[in-house]
C-alpha positions as a printed NumPy array, in Angstrom:
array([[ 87.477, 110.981, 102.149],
       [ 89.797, 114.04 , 102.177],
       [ 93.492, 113.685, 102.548],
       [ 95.146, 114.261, 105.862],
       [ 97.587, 116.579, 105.365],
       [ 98.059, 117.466, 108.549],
       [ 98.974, 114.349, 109.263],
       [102.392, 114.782, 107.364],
       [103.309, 116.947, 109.735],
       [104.323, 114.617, 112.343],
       [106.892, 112.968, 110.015],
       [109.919, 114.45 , 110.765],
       [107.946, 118.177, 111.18 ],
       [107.432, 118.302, 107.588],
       [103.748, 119.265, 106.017],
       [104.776, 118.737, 102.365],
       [102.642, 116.249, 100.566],
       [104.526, 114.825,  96.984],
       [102.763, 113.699,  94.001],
       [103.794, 110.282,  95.782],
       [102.681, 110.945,  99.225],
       [ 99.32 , 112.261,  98.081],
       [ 98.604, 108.901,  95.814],
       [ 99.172, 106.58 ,  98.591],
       [ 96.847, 108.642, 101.018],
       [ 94.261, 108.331,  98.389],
       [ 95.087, 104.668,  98.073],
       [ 94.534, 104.474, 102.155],
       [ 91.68 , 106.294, 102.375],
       [ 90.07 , 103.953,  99.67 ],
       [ 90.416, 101.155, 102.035],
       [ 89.367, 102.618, 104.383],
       [ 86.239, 103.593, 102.9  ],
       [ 85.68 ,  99.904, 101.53 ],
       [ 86.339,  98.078, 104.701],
       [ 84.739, 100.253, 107.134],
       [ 83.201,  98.176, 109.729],
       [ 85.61 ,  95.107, 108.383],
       [ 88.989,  96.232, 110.168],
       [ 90.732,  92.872, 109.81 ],
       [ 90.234,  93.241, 106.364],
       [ 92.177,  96.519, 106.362],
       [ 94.418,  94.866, 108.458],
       [ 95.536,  92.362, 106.023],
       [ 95.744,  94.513, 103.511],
       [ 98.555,  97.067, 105.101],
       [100.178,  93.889, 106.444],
       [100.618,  92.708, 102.663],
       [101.391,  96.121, 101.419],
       [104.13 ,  96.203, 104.38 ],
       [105.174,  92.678, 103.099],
       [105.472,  93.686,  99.509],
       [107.484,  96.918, 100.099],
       [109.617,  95.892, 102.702],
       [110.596,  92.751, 100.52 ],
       [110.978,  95.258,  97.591],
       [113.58 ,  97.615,  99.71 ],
       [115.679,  95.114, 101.128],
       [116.441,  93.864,  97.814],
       [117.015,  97.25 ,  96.501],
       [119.004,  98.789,  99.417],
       [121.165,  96.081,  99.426],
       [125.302,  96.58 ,  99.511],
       [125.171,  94.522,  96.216],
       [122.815,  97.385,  94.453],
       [124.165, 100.508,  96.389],
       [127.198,  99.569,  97.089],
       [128.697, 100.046,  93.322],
       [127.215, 103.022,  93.161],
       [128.661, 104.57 ,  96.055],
       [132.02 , 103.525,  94.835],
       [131.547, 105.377,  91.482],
       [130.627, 108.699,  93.102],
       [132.969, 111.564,  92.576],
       [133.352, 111.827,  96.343],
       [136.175, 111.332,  98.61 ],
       [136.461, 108.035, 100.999],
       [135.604, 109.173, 103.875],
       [132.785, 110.703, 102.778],
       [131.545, 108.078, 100.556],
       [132.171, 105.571, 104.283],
       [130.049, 107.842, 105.892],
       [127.077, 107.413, 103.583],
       [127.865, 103.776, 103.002],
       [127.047, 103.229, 106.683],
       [124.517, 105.082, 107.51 ],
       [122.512, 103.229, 104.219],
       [123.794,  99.914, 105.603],
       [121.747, 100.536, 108.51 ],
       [118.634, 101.215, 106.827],
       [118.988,  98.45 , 105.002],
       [119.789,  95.964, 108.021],
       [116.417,  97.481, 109.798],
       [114.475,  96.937, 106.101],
       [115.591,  93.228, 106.803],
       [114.169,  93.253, 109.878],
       [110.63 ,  94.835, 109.005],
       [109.969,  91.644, 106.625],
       [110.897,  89.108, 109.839],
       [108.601,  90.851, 111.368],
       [105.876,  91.255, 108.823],
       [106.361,  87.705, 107.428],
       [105.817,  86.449, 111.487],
       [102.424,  88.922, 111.977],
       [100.992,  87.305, 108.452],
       [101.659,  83.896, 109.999],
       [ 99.212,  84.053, 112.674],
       [ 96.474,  84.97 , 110.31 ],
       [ 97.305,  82.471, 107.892],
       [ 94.815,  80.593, 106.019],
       [ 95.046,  78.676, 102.846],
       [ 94.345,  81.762, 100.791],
       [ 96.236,  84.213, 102.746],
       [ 98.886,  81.769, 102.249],
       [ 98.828,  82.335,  98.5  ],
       [ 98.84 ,  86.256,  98.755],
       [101.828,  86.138, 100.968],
       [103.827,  83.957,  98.625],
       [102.549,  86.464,  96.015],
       [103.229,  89.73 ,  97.667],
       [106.857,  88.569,  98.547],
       [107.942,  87.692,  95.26 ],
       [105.706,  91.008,  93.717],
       [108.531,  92.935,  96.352],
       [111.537,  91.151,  95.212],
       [110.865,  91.323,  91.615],
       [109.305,  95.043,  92.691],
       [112.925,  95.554,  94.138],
       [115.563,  94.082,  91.188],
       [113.253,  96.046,  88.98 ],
       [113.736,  99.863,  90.532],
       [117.735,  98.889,  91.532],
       [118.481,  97.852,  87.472],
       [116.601, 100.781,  86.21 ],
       [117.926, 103.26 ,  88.452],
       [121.21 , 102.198,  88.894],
       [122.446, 100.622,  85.384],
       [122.711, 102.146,  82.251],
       [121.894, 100.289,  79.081],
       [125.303, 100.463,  77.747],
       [126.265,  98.926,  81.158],
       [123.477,  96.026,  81.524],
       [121.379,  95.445,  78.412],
       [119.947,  92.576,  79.089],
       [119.029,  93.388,  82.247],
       [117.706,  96.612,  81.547],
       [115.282,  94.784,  78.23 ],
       [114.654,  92.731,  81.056],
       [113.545,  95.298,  83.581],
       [111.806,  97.307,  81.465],
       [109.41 ,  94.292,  80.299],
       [108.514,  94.097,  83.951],
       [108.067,  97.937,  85.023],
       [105.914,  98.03 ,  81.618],
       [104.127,  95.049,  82.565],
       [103.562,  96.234,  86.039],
       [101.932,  99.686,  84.803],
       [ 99.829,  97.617,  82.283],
       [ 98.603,  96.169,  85.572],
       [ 98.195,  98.912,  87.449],
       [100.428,  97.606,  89.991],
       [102.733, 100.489,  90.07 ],
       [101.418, 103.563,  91.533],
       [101.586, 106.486,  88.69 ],
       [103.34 , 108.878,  90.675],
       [105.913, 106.469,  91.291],
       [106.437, 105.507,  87.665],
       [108.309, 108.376,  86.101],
       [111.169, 108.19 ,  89.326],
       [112.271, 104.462,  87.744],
       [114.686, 105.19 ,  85.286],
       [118.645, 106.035,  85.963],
       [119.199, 108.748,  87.755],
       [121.816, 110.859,  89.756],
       [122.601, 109.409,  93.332],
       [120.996, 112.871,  94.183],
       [117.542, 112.22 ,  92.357],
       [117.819, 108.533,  93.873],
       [117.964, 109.952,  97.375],
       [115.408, 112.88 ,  97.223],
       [112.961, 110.146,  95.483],
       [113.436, 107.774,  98.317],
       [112.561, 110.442, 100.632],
       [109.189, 110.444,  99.739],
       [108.914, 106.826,  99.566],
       [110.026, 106.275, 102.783],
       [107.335, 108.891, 104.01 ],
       [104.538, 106.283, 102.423],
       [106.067, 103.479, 104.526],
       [106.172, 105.585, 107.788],
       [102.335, 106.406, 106.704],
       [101.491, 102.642, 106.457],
       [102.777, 101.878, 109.686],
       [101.105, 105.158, 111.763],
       [ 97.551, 103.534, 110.094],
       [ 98.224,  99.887, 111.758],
       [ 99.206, 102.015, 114.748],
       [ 95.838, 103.79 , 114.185],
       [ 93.811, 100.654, 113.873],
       [ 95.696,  98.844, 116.565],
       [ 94.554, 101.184, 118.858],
       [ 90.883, 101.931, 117.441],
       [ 90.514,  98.105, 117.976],
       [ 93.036,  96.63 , 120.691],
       [ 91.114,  93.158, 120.542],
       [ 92.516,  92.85 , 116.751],
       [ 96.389,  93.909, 116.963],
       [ 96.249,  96.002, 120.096],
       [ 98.929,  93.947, 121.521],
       [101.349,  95.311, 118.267],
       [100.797,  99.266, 118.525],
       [104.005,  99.532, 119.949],
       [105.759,  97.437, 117.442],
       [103.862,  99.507, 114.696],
       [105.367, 102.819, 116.246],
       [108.978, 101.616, 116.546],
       [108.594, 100.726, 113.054],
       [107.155, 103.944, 111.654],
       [109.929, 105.519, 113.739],
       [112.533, 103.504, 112.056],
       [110.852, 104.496, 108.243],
       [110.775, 108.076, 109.54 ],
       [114.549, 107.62 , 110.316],
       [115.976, 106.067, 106.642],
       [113.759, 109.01 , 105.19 ],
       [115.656, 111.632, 107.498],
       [119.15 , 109.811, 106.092],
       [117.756, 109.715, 102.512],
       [117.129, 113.828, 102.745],
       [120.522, 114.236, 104.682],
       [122.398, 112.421, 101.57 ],
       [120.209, 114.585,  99.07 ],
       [120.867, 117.624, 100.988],
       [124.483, 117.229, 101.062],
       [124.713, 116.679,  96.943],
       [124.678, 118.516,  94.032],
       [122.881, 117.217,  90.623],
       [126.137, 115.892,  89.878],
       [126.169, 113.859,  93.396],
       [129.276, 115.865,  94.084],
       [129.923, 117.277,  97.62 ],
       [128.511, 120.517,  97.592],
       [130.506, 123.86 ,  97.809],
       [128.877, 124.226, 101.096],
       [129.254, 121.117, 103.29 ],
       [132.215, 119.523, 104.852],
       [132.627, 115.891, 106.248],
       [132.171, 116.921, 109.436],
       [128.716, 118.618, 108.654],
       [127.571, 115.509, 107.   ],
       [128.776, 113.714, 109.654],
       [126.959, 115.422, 112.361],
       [123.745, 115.831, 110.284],
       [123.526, 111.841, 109.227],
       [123.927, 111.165, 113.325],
       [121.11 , 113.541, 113.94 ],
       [118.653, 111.634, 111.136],
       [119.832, 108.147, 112.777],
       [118.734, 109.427, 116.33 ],
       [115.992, 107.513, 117.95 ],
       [113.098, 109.948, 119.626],
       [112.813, 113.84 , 118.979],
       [115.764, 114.107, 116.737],
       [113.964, 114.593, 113.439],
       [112.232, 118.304, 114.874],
       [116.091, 119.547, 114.926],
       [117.738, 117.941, 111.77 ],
       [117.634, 120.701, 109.73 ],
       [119.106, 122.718, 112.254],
       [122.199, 120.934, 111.876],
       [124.296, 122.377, 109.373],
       [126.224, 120.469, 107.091],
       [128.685, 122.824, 106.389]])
């Protein structure tokens, strides 16, 4: 099945496919290939992946993880405030997306689906401590935690449960790199949600009665990645301020990204100087 690229456009007007982006289509279009005909199947399957993820950002979004890190940035206060809130909101609506996962898995629960969930969950909080330790903490900082974390990220490519494209992005990085990577993870979540909008309304007797849920939602993913690009945008590879932007530029840009509706189609019109 080829890739839709031009679906990519409609996420914040961008047609730009990552390594990232272009793994998880493939990974989509496989199951959509193998459950053709079967759409609860598929179903169940994004509904777990949503689980999984969404567990696996909340943890590492969290003030605890990001909040540390924002203090230790060469930055001034007001700036660092600005970006400390506009991240506390994407993580408050990440907390919100497993409620509301974790609620849609209990009406198809069955013994066995009962097992997965319990499975995916914990795969996403693990998932999540795992990225935040190995991005965020040197080893001179957290040894044990980092031995620790690495045993699991090698464990989890062993397994085949983390997505190659993905792989080389968990390691410490600037505040910068951790941004722009997040962009293009947020863009896979947005694309998870637009296919159970897809499917809810190619079969309205399954889920029809969610589609608008699932669009709020993607809107929502398509929002933290606007904020993620914002905060990349506005540092350099030292995740100072760059020469270029004020305060009041970022201010006015991060506003923009948090906009509900056609806000994304002007964001980079915005300057953040």
């Amino acid at each position: 099945m080829a890739i839709p690229v031009t679906v990519w456009k409609n996420c914040a007007g961008s047609a730009r496919m990552s390594d990232i982006n272009r793994e998880f289509e493939r990974h989509l279009a496989g199951w959509q290939t193998r459950y053709q005909g079967r759409p609860q199947r598929e179903l169940v399957c994004l509904y777990l992946l949503a689980l999984e993820r969404e567990e696996n950002v909340a943890v590492a979004y969290s003030e605890r993880v990001l909040g540390p890190r924002l203090s230790a940035l060469p930055l001034a206060g007001g700036v660092r405030e600005l970006m400390r809130s506009a991240l506390r909101q994407v993580w408050e609506d990440e907390e919100e997306h497993v409620v509301y996962v974790r609620a849609a898995l209990e009406k198809l629960r069955t013994p066995l689906l009962h097992a997965r969930v319990l499975l995916q969950q914990t795969a996403g909080m693990i998932g999540g401590w795992t990225v935040a330790v190995r991005q965020h903490q040197r080893w001179a900082e957290a040894p044990l935690s980092r031995a620790a974390a690495t045993f699991v990220l090698w464990a989890g490519n062993v397994s085949g449960r983390v997505p190659r494209a993905v792989r080389r992005h968990i390691d410490y990085c600037s505040f910068h790199d951790f941004c722009s990577y997040n962009v293009h993870t947020e863009g896979t979540a947005w694309r998870c949600w637009q296919r159970l909008t897809e499917l809810a309304e190619q079969v309205p007797a399954l889920c029809g009665e969610h589609a608008k849920d699932f669009r709020r939602i993607a809107a929502d993913e398509d929002r933290h990645r606007r904020v993620f690009k914002t905060i990349a945008d506005a540092l350099d590879d030292g995740d100072r301020l760059r020469a270029d932007v004020t305060s009041q530029g970022l201010a006015a840009r991060l506003e923009v990204a948090q906009q509900k509706g056609d806000a994304a189609r002007v964001l980079d019109d915005v300057p953040l100087s």
